[in-house]
One Martini backbone bead per residue (centre of mass of N, CA, C, O) as a GRO file, in nm:
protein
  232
    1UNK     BB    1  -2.247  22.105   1.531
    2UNK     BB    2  -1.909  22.173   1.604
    3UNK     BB    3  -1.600  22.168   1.405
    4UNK     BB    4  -1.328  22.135   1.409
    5UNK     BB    5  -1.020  22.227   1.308
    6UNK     BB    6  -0.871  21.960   1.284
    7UNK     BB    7  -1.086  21.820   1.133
    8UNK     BB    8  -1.150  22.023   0.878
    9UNK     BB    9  -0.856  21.941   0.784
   10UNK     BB   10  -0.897  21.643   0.740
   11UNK     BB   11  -1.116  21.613   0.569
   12UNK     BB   12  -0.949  21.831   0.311
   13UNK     BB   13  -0.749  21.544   0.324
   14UNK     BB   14  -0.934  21.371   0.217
   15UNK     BB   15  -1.010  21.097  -0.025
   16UNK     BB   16  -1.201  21.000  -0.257
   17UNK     BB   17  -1.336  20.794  -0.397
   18UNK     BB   18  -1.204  20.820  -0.709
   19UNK     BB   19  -0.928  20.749  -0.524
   20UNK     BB   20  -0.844  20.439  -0.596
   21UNK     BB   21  -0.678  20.505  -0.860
   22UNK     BB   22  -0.452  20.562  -0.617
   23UNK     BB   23  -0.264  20.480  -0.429
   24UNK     BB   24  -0.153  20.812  -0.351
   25UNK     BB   25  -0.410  21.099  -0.229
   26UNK     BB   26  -0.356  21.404  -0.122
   27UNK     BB   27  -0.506  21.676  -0.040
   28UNK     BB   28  -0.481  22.024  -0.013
   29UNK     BB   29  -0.589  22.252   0.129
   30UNK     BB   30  -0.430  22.444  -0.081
   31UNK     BB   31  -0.504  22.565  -0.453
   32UNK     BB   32  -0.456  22.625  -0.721
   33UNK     BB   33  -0.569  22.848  -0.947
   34UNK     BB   34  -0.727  22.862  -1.229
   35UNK     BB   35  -0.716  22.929  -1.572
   36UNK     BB   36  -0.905  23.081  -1.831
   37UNK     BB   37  -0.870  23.005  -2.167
   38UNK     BB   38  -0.996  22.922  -2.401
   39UNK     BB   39  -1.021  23.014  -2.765
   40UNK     BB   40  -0.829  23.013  -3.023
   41UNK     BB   41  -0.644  23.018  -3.345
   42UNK     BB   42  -0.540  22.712  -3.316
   43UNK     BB   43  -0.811  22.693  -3.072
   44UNK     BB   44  -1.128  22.666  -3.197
   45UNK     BB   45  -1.410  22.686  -3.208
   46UNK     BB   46  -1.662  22.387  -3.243
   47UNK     BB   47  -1.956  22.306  -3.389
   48UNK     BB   48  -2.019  21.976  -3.385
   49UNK     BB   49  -2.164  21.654  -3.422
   50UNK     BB   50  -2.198  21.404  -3.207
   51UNK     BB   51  -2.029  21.059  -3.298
   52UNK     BB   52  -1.876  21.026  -2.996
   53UNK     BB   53  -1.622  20.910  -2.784
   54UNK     BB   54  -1.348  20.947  -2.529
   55UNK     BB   55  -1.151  20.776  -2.254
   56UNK     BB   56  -0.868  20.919  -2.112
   57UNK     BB   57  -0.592  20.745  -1.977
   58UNK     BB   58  -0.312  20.777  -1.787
   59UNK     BB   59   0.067  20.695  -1.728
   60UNK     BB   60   0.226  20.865  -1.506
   61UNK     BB   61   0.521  20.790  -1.467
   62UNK     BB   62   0.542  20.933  -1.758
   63UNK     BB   63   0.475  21.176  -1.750
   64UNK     BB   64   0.641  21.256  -1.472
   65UNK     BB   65   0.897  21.318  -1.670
   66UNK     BB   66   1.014  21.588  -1.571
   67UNK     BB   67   0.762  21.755  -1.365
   68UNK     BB   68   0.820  21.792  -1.029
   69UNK     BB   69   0.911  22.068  -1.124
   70UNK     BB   70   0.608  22.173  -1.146
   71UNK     BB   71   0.320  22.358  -1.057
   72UNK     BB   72   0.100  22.224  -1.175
   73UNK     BB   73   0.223  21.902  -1.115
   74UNK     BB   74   0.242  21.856  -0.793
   75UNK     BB   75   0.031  21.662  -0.715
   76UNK     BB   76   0.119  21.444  -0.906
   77UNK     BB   77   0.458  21.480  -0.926
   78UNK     BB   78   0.482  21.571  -0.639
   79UNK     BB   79   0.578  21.444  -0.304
   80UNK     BB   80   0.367  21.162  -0.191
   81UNK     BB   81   0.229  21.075  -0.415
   82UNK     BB   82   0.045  20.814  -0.604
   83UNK     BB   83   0.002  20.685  -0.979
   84UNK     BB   84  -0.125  20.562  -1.217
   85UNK     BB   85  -0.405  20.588  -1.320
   86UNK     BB   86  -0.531  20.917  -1.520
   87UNK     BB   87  -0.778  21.123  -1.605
   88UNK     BB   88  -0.781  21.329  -1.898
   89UNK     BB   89  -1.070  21.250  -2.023
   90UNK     BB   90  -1.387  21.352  -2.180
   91UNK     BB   91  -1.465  21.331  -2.549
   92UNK     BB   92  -1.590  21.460  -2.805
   93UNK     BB   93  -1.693  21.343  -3.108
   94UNK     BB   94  -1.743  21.311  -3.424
   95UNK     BB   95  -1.776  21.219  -3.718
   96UNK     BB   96  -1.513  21.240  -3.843
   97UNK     BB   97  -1.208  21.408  -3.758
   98UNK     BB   98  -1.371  21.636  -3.638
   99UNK     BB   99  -1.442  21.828  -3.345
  100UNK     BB  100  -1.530  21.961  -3.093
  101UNK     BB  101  -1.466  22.288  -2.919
  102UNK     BB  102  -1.565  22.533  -2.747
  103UNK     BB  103  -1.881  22.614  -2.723
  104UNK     BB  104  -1.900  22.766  -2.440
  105UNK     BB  105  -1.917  22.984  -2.246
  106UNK     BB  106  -1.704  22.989  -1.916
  107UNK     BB  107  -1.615  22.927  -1.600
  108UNK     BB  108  -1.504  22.817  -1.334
  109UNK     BB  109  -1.434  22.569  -1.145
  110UNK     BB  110  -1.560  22.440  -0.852
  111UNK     BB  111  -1.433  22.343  -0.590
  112UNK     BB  112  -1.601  22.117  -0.534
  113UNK     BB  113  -1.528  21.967  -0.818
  114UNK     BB  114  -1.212  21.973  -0.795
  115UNK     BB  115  -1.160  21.814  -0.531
  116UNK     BB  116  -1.391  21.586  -0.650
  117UNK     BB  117  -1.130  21.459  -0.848
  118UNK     BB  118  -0.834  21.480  -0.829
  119UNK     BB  119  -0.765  21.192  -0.757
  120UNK     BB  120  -0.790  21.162  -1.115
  121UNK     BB  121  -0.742  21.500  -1.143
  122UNK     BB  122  -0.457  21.612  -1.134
  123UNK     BB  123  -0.517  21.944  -1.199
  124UNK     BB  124  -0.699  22.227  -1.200
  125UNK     BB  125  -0.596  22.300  -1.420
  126UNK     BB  126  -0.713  22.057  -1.643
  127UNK     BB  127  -1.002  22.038  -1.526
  128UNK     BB  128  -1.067  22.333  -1.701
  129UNK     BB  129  -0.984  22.226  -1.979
  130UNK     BB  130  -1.198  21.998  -2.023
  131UNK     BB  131  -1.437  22.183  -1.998
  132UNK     BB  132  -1.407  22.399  -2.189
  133UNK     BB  133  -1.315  22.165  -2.440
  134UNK     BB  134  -1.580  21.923  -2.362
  135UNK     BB  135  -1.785  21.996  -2.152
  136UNK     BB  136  -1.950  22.191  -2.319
  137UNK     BB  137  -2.057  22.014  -2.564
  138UNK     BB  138  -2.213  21.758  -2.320
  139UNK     BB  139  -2.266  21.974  -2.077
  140UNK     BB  140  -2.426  22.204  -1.850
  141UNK     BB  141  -2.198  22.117  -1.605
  142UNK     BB  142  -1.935  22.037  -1.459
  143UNK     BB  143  -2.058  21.830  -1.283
  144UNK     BB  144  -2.155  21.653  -1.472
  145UNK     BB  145  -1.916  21.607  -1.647
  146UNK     BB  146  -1.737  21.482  -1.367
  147UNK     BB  147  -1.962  21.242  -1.309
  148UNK     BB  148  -1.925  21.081  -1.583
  149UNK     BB  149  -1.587  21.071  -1.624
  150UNK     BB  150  -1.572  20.925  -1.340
  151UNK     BB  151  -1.739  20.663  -1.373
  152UNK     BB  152  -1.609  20.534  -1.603
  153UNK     BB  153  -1.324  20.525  -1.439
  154UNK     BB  154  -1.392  20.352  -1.246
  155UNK     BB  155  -1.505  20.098  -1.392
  156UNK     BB  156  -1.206  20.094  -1.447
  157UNK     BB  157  -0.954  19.796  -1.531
  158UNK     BB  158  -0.618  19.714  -1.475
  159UNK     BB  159  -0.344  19.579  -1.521
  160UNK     BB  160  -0.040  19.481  -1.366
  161UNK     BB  161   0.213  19.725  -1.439
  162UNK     BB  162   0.437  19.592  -1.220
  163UNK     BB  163   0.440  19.341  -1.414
  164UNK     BB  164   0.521  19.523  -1.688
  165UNK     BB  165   0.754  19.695  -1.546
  166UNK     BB  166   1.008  19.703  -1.823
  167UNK     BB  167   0.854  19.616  -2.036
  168UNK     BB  168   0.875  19.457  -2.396
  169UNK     BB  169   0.578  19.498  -2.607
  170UNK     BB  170   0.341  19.513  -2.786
  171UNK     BB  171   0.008  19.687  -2.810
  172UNK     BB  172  -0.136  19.422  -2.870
  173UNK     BB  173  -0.049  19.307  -2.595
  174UNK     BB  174  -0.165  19.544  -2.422
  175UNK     BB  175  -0.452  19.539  -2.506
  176UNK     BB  176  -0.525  19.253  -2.389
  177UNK     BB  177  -0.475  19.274  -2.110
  178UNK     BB  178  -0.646  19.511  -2.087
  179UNK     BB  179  -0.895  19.375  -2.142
  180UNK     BB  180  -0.897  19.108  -1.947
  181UNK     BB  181  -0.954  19.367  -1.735
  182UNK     BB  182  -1.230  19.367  -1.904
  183UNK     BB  183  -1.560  19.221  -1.934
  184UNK     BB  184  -1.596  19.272  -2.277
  185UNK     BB  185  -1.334  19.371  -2.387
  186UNK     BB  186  -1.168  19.502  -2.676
  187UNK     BB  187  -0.886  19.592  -2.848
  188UNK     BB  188  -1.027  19.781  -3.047
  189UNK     BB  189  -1.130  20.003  -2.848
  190UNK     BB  190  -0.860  20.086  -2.829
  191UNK     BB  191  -0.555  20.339  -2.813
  192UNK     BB  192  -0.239  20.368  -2.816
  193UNK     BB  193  -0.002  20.639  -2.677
  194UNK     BB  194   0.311  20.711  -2.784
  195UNK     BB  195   0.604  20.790  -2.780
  196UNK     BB  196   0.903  20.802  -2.974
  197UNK     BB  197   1.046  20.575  -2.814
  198UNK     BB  198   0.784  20.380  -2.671
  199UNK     BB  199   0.635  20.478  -2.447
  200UNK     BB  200   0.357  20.457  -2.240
  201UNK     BB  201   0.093  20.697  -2.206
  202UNK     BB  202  -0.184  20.626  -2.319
  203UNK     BB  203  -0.540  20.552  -2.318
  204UNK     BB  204  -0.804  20.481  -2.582
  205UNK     BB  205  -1.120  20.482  -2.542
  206UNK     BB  206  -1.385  20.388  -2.726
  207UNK     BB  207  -1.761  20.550  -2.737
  208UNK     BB  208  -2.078  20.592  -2.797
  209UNK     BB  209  -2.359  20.783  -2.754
  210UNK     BB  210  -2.388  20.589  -2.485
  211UNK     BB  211  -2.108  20.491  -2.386
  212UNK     BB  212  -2.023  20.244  -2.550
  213UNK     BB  213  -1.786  20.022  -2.644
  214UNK     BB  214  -1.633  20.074  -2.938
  215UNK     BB  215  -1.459  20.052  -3.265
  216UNK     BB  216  -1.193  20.221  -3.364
  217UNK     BB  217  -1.111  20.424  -3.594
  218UNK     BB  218  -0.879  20.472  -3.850
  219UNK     BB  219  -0.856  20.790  -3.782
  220UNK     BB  220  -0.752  20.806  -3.480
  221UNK     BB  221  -0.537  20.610  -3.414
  222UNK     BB  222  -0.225  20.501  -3.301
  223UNK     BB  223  -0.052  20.195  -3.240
  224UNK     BB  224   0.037  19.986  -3.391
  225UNK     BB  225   0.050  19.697  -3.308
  226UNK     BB  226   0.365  19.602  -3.343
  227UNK     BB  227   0.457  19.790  -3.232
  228UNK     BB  228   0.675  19.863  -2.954
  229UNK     BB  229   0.632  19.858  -2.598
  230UNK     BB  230   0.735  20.067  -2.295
  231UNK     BB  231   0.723  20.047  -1.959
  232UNK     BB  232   0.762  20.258  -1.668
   0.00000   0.00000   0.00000
């Protein structure tokens, strides 16, 4: 059976499933072409045993503010999308306080797992980023390691943000609400990245090596409980 023009380009604009957390979320037909990065002198290769995981989600709004002329950014940041929380990335942790990372040379990230994420992690180089500096240390295949990834991120559920946005509360208070709308999850197991001025950009979810939420370390850092932070 062949499949006309018309469908072949609705298909390719249809978001996937992990694009639920999106409030609204369009593939373009074509994607901006990412580039191999690899280890600097900055950042260099670091073979070191993995102790723990974390699983970073951004908040969107905050991210993009002042980056919608940027080419990188325009899937995210510009256009008709819009995003909520946003997979920043699945992170090995090490034992210590430093991390692996850029374990293996590897390839560009194959287009159709590009795709398959894209409403989860809306940039093509960040999904390049992640894989060469993360994905390389814990998994054999880019699929392989943004089906992991992707699963965890899908798994998660996220407190009411339209009625925080605009309020100013504590992170203890944000972490509270956060845990509340997620089954067993308690406040110490995340932590929360605020900007200078206090508004919150990420959420840091820690995790052992089996994957399952653990209490993070004090090593990692995060926002004071008592911090004020406030919602974009």
């Amino acid at each position: 059976m062949r499949i006309g023009l018309p469908v072949l380009l609705a298909a390719l604009l249809v978001a996937p499933a992990c694009a639920k957390k999106a409030p609204s979320c369009e593939i373009p037909a074509t994607l901006p072409r990412p580039m191999l990065e690899g280890p600097t002198v900055d950042q260099p290769r670091r073979l070191l045993p993995i102790g723990g995981y974390t699983l970073a989600v951004s908040w969107s709004p905050q991210y993009c503010i002042d980056k919608s002329s940027s080419p990188r950014d325009h899937i995210q940041c510009g256009g008709a999308n819009s995003f909520g929380f946003t997979l920043h990335g699945l992170w090995p942790d090490g034992e210590g306080a430093l991390w692996p990372q850029y374990c293996k040379p590897t390839r560009l990230v194959p287009d159709a797992v590009i795709r398959e994420h894209l409403c989860s992690t809306p940039s093509p180089q960040l999904i390049q980023h992640e894989w060469e500096k993360h994905g390389t240390c814990m998994s054999k295949t880019a699929a392989d390691y943004f089906a992991k990834s992707g699963k965890l991120f899908s798994e998660l559920a996220f407190p009411d943000m339209k009625a925080l946005s605009g309020r100013t509360m504590t992170a203890a208070d944000f972490q509270r609400k956060f845990a509340d709308a997620n089954p067993g999850m308690r406040p110490e197991e995340m932590r929360l990245n605020v900007s200078k001025a206090g508004w919150m950009e990420e959420v840091w979810i820690c995790l052992d090596k089996q994957f399952h939420r653990r209490a993070c370390s004090a090593h990692q850092g995060g926002a004071a409980p008592d911090q004020v932070v406030r919602i974009r």
